[in-house]
Each structure stands twice: as structure tokens, then as C-alpha cells.
C-alpha positions, 0 to 999 in steps of 0.5 A: 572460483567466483561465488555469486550470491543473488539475494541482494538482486532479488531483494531489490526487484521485490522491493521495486515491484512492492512499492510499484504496486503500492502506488496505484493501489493507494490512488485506486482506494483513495478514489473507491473509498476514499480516507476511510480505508487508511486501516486497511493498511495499517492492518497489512503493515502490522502483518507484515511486520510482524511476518518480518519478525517471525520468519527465518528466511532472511530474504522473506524476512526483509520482503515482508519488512518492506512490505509492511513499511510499504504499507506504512507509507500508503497510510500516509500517501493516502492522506495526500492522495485526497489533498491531490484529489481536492486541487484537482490533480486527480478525478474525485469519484462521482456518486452513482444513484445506487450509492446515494442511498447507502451513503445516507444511511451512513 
């Protein structure tokens, strides 16, 4: 009898949706609060891999490593998101009145 082992699968539609999920959520912060929330990701990166380290389900164990490295990634996507943003590829956010005031104060 043939034994089917589904692990790999599930690890690869996970990682699939993860880093589909990444891609507009680092062109939407990008555009909400530009370069500054690059932490944000750090943070969730370092969550991650440090959830990666500490679980011992081995197909929660590697979601969470590409959730972290996915994390990683959206550091650095970020920073060429604004670049993207600069030459036009994409719409820069455009200041409303009510955060003219909360911007100068920073």
C-alpha cells in the first residue's frame, strides 16, 4: 500500500499564500507610512525566527522560518518600494490637511 505524506504540499501552498501576502503589505505600508516602519518587520522576522527555533512541529517550524525570512525580505523590498515610488511606478500618498499638523510636530 502506497503511503502519501502531504507535508511538502502544505508547505508549499503556506509559503506561496505567505509571500503573496507579503507583497501588498509591504507596497500598502510603504504608502501608509513609508520607510520608517521597516522595524515593524524586523521585528516579525525575529519573531518568527525565533518561533522557527522553538517549535517542534516540524511543518510550523519551517512556515514560521519563511514567515520570518519573508519578513526579512519586506525590510528590503521596502526600501525599493520608495525608489519605485520616486520614479513614478507607483502613487506617493498625498498629505491631507489633518496630517499636515501631526507631521510637523515630528
Amino acid at each position: 500500500m502506497i503511503e502519501l505524506h502531504f507535508s511538502g504540499i502544505i508547505v508549499g501552498i503556506c509559503s506561496f499564500l505567505i509571500i503573496g501576502l507579503f507583497h501588498p503589505l509591504v507596497i500598502k505600508a510603504e504608502y501608509y507610512f513609508g520607510v520608517k516602519f521597516w522595524w515593524v518587520f524586523l521585528v516579525m522576522g525575529l519573531t518568527g525566527l525565533a518561533g522557527s527555533l522553538l517549535v517542534a512541529h516540524q511543518v510550523l517550524s519551517t512556515l514560521l522560518g519563511v514567515f520570518a525570512f519573508s519578513s526579512f525580505w519586506g525590510i528590503r523590498e521596502m526600501f525599493e518600494q520608495q525608489k519605485r515610488v520616486r520614479k513614478g511606478w507607483y502613487p506617493k500618498r498625498k498629505v491631507k490637511k489633518g496630517d499636515e499638523c501631526k507631521s510637523e510636530k515630528n
